[in-house]
LODREN-449319 format. One record per atom (N, C-alpha, C): x, y, z; residue in three letters. Coordinates in steps of 0.05 Angstrom, whole numbers. Example, Ala and Ser with C-alpha at 12.3 -4.5 7.8 and 13.67 -1.06 7.14 Angstrom:
# residues 2
{{264,-114,156},ala},
{{246,-90,156},ala},
{{264,-66,156},ala},
{{257,-45,142},ser},
{{273,-21,143},ser},
{{258,1,157},ser},
This chain:
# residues 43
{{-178,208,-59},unk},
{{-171,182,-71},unk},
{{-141,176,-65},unk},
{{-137,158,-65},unk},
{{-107,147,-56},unk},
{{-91,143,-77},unk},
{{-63,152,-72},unk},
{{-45,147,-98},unk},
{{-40,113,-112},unk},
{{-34,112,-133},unk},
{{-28,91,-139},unk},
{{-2,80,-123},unk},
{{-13,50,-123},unk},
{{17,42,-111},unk},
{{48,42,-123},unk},
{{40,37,-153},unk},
{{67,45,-160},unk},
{{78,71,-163},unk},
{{60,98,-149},unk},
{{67,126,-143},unk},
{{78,120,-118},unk},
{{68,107,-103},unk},
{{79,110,-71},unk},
{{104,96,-71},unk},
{{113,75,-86},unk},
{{142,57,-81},unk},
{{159,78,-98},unk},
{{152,91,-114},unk},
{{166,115,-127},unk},
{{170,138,-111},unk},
{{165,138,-91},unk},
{{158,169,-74},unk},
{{190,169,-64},unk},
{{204,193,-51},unk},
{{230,189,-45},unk},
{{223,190,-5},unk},
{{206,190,0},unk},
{{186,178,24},unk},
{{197,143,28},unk},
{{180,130,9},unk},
{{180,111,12},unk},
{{211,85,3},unk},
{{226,98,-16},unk},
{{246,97,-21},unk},
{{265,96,0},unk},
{{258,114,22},unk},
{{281,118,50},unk},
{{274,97,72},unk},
{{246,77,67},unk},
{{239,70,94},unk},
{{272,43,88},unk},
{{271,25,105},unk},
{{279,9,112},unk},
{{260,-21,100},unk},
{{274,-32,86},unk},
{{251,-66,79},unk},
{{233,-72,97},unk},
{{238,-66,118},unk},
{{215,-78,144},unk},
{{195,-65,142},unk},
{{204,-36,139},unk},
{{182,-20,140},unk},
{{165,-17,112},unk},
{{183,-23,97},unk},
{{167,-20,67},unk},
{{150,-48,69},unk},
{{150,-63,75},unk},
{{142,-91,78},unk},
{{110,-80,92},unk},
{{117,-67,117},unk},
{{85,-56,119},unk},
{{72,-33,112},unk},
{{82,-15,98},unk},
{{71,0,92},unk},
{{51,-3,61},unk},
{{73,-29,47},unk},
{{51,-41,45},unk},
{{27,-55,45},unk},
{{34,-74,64},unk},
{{9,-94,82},unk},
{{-12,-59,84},unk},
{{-3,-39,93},unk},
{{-28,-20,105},unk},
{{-40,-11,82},unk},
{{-22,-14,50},unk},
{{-35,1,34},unk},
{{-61,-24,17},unk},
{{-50,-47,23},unk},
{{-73,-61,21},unk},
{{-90,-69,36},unk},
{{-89,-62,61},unk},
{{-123,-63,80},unk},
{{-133,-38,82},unk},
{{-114,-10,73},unk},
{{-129,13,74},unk},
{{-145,24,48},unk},
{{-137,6,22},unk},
{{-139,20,-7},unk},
{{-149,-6,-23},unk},
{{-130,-31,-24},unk},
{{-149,-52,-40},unk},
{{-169,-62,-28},unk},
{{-164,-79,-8},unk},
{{-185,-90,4},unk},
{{-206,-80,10},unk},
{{-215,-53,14},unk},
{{-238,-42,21},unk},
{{-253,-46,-18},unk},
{{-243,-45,-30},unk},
{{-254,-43,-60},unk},
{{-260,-69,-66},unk},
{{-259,-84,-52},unk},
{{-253,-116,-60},unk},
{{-285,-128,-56},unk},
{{-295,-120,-38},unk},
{{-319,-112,-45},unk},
{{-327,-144,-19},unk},
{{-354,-165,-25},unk},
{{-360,-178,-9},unk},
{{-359,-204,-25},unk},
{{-344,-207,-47},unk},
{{-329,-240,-67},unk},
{{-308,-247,-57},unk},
{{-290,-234,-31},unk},
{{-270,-249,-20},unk},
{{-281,-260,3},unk},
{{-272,-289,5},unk},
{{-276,-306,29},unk},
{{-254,-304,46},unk},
């Protein structure tokens, strides 16, 4: 199972990226972790 997101913006990982990169790392954590849960009610 995948960490919560507000474990991962807490991580001292994620803390070091750069805005750009935090910018996608979350875009990835929502097509790799929400969106798959989101199930077939999004258009």
């Amino acid at each position: 199972m995948a960490k919560a997101w507000k474990d991962v913006i807490a991580s001292p990982q994620y803390q070091a990226l750069a805005p750009e990169q935090k910018a996608q790392a979350q875009e990835q954590y929502f097509n790799e972790v929400v969106a798959p849960k989101a199930g077939e009610s999004v258009e």
